[in-house]
Each structure stands twice: as structure tokens, then as C-alpha cells.
N, C-alpha and C positions, 0 to 999 in steps of 0.2 A: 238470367233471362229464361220465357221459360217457352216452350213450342208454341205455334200456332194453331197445330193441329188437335189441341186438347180438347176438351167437350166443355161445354158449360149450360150449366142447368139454370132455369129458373124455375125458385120454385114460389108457384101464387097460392097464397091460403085465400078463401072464399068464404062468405058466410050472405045467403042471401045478394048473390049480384050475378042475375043471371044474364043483364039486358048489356052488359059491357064484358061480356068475355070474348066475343068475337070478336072486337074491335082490339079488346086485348092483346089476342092470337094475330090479326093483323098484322099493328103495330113491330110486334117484337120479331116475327117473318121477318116482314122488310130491312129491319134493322138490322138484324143478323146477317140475314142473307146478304145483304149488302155491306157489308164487312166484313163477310169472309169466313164468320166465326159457325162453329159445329156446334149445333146447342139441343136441346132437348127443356120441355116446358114441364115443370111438375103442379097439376091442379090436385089443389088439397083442399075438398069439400066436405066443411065444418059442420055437419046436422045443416045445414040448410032447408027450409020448408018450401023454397019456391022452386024453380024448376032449374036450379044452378046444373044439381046435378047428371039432369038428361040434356043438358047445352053441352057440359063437358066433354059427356060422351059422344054428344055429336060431332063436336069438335076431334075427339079424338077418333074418328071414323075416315073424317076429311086429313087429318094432318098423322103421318106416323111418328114424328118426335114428340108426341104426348102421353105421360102419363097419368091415368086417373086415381086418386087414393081418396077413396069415401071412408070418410069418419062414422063409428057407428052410433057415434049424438054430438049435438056442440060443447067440445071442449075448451073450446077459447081460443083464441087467434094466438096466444103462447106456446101455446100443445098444437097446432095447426101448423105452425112454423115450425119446429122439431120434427113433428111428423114429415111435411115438404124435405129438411134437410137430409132425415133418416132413409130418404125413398129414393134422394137426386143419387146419379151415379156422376156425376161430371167431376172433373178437376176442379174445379171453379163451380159458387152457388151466390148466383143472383138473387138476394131477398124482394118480391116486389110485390105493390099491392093489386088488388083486383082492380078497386076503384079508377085507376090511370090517376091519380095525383101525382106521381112520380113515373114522369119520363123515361119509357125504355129508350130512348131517344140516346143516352148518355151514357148506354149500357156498352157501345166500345170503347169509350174512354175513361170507364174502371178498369175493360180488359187489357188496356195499355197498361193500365197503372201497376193493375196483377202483377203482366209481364216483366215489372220493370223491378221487382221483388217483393213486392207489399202484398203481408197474408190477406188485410182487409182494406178495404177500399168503402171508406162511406160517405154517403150525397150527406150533404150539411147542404140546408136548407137556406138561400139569401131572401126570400120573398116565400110566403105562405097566402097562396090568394086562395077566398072563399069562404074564408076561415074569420070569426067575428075579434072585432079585440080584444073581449072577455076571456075566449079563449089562447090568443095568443100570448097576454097577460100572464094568464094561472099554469102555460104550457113555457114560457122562461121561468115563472117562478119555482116549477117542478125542476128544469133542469139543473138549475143553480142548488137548490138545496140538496136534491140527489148527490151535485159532484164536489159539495159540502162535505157530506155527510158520510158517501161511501169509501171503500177499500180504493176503490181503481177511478179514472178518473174520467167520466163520460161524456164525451163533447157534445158540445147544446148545440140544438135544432137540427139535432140528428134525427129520424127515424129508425125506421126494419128496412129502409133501403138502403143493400147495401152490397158489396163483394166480398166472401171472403172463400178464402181455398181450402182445396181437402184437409190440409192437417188443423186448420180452425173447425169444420164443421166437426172430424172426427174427435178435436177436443173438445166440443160443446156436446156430441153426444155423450163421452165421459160423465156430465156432472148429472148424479141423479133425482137432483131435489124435483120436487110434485110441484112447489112455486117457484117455476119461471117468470123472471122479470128478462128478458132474452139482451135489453141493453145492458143492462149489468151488466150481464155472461159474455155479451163479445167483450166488454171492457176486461173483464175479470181476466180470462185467456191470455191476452196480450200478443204479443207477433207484433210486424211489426204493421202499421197503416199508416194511412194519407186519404185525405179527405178531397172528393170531387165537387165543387159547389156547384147550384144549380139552385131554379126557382120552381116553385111547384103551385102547378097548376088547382084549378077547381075539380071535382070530381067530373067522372064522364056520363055517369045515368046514377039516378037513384039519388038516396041523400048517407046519408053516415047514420053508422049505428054503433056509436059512442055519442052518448047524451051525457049529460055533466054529473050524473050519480058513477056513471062505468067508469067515469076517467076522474071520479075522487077514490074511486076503490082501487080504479087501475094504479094510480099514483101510492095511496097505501101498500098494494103489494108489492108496485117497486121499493120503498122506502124499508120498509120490515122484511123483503126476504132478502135484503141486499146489505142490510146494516145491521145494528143492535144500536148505535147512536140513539134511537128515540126513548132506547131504556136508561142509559147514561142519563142522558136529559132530565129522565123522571126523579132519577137518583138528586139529581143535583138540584131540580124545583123542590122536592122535599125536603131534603137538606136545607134550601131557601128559606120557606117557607116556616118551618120550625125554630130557625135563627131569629127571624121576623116576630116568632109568636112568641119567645124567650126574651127579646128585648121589649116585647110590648107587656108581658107580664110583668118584668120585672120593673118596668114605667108604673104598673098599675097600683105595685106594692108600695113600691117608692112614696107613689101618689097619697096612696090613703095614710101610709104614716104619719106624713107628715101635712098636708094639708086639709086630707080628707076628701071623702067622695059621698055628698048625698045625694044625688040623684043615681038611681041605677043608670046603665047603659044597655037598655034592653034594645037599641037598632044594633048599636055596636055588636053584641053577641049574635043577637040573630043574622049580621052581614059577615059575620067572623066565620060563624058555623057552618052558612052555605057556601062561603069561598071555599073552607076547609074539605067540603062534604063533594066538592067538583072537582077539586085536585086529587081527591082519593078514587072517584069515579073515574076521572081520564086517566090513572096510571093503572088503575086493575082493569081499563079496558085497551091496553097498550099490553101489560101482561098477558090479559087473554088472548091479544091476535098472535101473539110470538109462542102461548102453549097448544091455540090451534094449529097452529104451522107445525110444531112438531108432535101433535097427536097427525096432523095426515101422511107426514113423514115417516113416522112409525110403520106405517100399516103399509108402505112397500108394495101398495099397487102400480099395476104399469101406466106411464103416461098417456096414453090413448087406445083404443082398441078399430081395428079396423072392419067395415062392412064388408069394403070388396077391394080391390087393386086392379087397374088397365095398365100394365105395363108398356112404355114405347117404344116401337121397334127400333132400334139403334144397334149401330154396327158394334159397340164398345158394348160386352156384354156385363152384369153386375158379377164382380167374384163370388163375395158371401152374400147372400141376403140377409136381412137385420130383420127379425119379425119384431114386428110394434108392440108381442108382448114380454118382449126377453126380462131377464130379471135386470135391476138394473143394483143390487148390494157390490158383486163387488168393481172396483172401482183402481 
């Protein structure tokens, strides 16, 4: 069981949502405040181009449990969230989005769930309104092949909302790969969890910026920094495919011995050569996404850099601070 009295952070990554953060800050006041709980809000503003990040600081003008951590370009909502966890000082790090799709509303009854010994605590999704069926289609068919596919095993209709506690955030600052897929990594970690359900709502202003090109790449970078699976795969389509072309050879030879073949088969080869010439093109470019991953890995730049930092006054001061460009080799 763990105190009452402990801090809990939340931290919100941002990228252009400037017209729902007050409502935001609202929201999670009331809720807090009203249960009781010591919190502290971390806005982590990703290059944003619209005016997120003079709301923030307004924000944090009117409220002292804010802190502002401006990104110095958009690093992506992966490195926006690392950065939030690297910055939160609480016991406890609430992942939440800016948009309000997901209810702070529920945010004390993961802090129960904390309490009650669970490192993470995540909203599994019962209802997704807002959202078209195309997309809720291709977003079970991502989760189920991911928890196919990987090491750990990632419960579907999960998001980035979620609970988990200091010794989970301080094991996810440990791992230092450049592509964060952030579900993997709470899965990878392990501790132990329990899952809050809850339905989630429609955004509160604005529309989404993931359009269906971000979230087929987004889904490749989950699938390739989290597995090697897709290479096996390719092992084994070639492997396939070579067996297929040895028994149809050896069909072809058989054929002309003894019956004969005078008509050429000139579709035949031309449909042969282009199957053959698409299976070589989709595993040298499955190759090349797994040796670009470890050409940016190589090169050991730090995961984000920062413009500025508003720290929030809070009674619980930070011990060490963790600059956002430490080295991150060893491990």
C-alpha cells in the first residue's frame, strides 16, 4: 500500500492544440482537487506552430503545479512523452492526451489501483467514439499482429493513457534506442499491471493529426523497432517461394521430355519474373528499414533537445536533474 501523500504527475505532450488546454487544466484541477490527490501537470510542447505554447505559459502563470518544457522542433509524440516522463518529479506519471479523448475523469481510480500495488495501471478502451470504422478496423488489426508478433505481450485497445510509477518511468528512461515505439516499452519493462476500462470520448477542439499515412508508418515503427519477426517472415517467403520455383522447374523439364512444349510461355515468364522481382523489392526494403534503425542508432544523438523549461513550484523539490541531453551509451 502505498501513501496518500505522494505527488502525481501528469504529463501532456502537445503538438498544435492550443484551444483545449485550458479546459484541459480545468478538468484535471477538479479532479484532483477533489480527491484529494498532490499533483503537478507536465506540458511538453512538441515544435508546435500555433500558439500552444504562449497558452501554456499562461497557464502556467495562473496555476503553480505547472511545468512548461518546450521542445526546440517537433520530435514526435514518442520523444514528447519521454521527454514529459524525464521532466515529471511525482511518484506516480499519468500519460494523458491534450486532445481530452481520454477522461481525466478516471485519473483516481488508477491512483487506487497504484495504491493497491500495481506499477502500471492502463485505460483499455470499451468504446472509441469519433473515430470512423476504417480506422478502428486497421487499429485491432495493428494490435493483434503487434501482440503476434512481439517479445512482450501488449493489450489491445490500449493507448499512452495510462499509470505507471517511478520505478517504471525510471526503467523506460534506461532503454536508449532513438525509435521509441512507447507501447512496446511499457510492455517490454513489465511490473506488475491491471487494466482500468473506460470509454473514450470524441476530441474537445480541433480535429487529429494522425491521418492514415502517420499511422501506417507509425504501425511500421512499432512492428520493426519492437520485433525482427518481419525478417524471419522474409526468410521464410523466400525459402517459399524458391521451393515453388524448383517444383515448377522441375514440372517444366519433366514436361518437355516427355510430351513436349511448343508453344513458348511468354505470360507465364513475364508473371513469374514480376512476382519474383516484388518479393525481392519488399524484403530489401524490410532490410533497409531494420539497417536505417541501426544507422540512427549508431550515431547516439540525444532523444530531444530543449528550448526552455518553466519549472512548477511544488513543495517536493527534483533531487537530480536529468538534462534532456545526457548521453544515453551506458545503460
Amino acid at each position: 500500500m502505498r501513501s496518500r501523500a505522494e505527488l502525481i504527475s501528469i504529463v501532456v505532450p502537445a503538438y498544435n492544440e492550443e484551444a483545449g488546454l485550458s479546459e484541459l487544466v480545468r478538468r484535471v484541477s477538479d479532479v484532483m482537487k477533489g480527491a484529494g490527490l498532490r499533483f503537478e501537470i507536465v506540458f511538453v510542447n512538441d515544435g508546435s506552430s500555433d500558439g500552444t505554447l504562449a497558452e501554456m505559459v499562461r497557464l502556467r502563470r495562473s496555476e503553480d503545479a505547472i511545468t512548461v518544457v518546450n521542445l526546440s522542433r517537433n520530435f514526435g509524440k514518442e520523444i514528447a512523452m519521454t521527454a514529459g516522463i524525464e521532466h515529471a518529479r511525482g511518484d506516480a506519471m499519468v500519460i494523458l492526451d491534450a486532445d481530452l479523448q481520454d477522461p481525466p475523469e478516471i485519473i483516481p481510480e488508477m491512483v487506487a489501483t497504484w495504491r493497491e500495488g500495481y506499477d502500471t495501471v492502463y485505460a483499455q478502451r470499451a468504446s472509441r467514439e469519433g473515430e470512423t470504422w476504417f480506422k478502428k478496423l486497421t487499429a485491432r488489426a495493428f494490435y493483434k499482429t503487434v501482440a503476434a508478433l512481439g517479445p512482450a505481450p501488449i493489450p489491445p485497445n490500449v493507448g499512452d493513457f495510462r499509470l505507471i510509477s517511478r520505478r517504471v518511468a525510471d526503467a523506460l528512461l534506461m532503454l536508449p534506442e532513438q525509435h521509441r515505439f512507447m507501447k512496446g516499452l511499457y510492455a517490454w519493462v513489465g511490473f506488475p499491471s491491471k487494466a482500468v476500462v473506460f470509454d473514450r470520448g470524441a476530441r474537445y477542439s480541433g480535429s487529429t493529426k494522425w491521418n492514415y499515412w502517420k499511422l501506417w508508418n507509425f504501425a511500421l515503427e512499432g512492428i520493426t523497432s519492437f520485433t525482427i519477426a518481419p525478417l524471419k517472415i522474409a526468410t521464410y517467403l523466400g525459402l517459399t517461394v524458391a521451393l515453388c520455383a524448383f517444383a515448377y522447374g522441375s514440372y517444366i523439364v519433366i514436361r518437355t521430355l516427355f510430351i513436349g512444349d511448343p508453344v513458348p510461355g511468354f505470360p507465364t515468364v513475364i508473371v513469374t519474373v514480376l512476382f519474383l522481382g516484388g518479393v525481392q523489392l519488399i524484403v530489401l526494403g524490410l532490410l533497409g528499414e531494420y539497417i536505417g534503425r541501426v544507422f540512427n542508432e549508431t550515431k547516439r544523438r540525444p532523444l530531444y533537445l530543449t528550448e526552455s523549461v518553466i519549472w512548477a513550484d511544488m513543495e517536493k523539490p527534483r533531487k537530480t536533474p536529468r538534462p534532456s541531453t545526457r548521453k544515453r551509451v551506458r545503460v
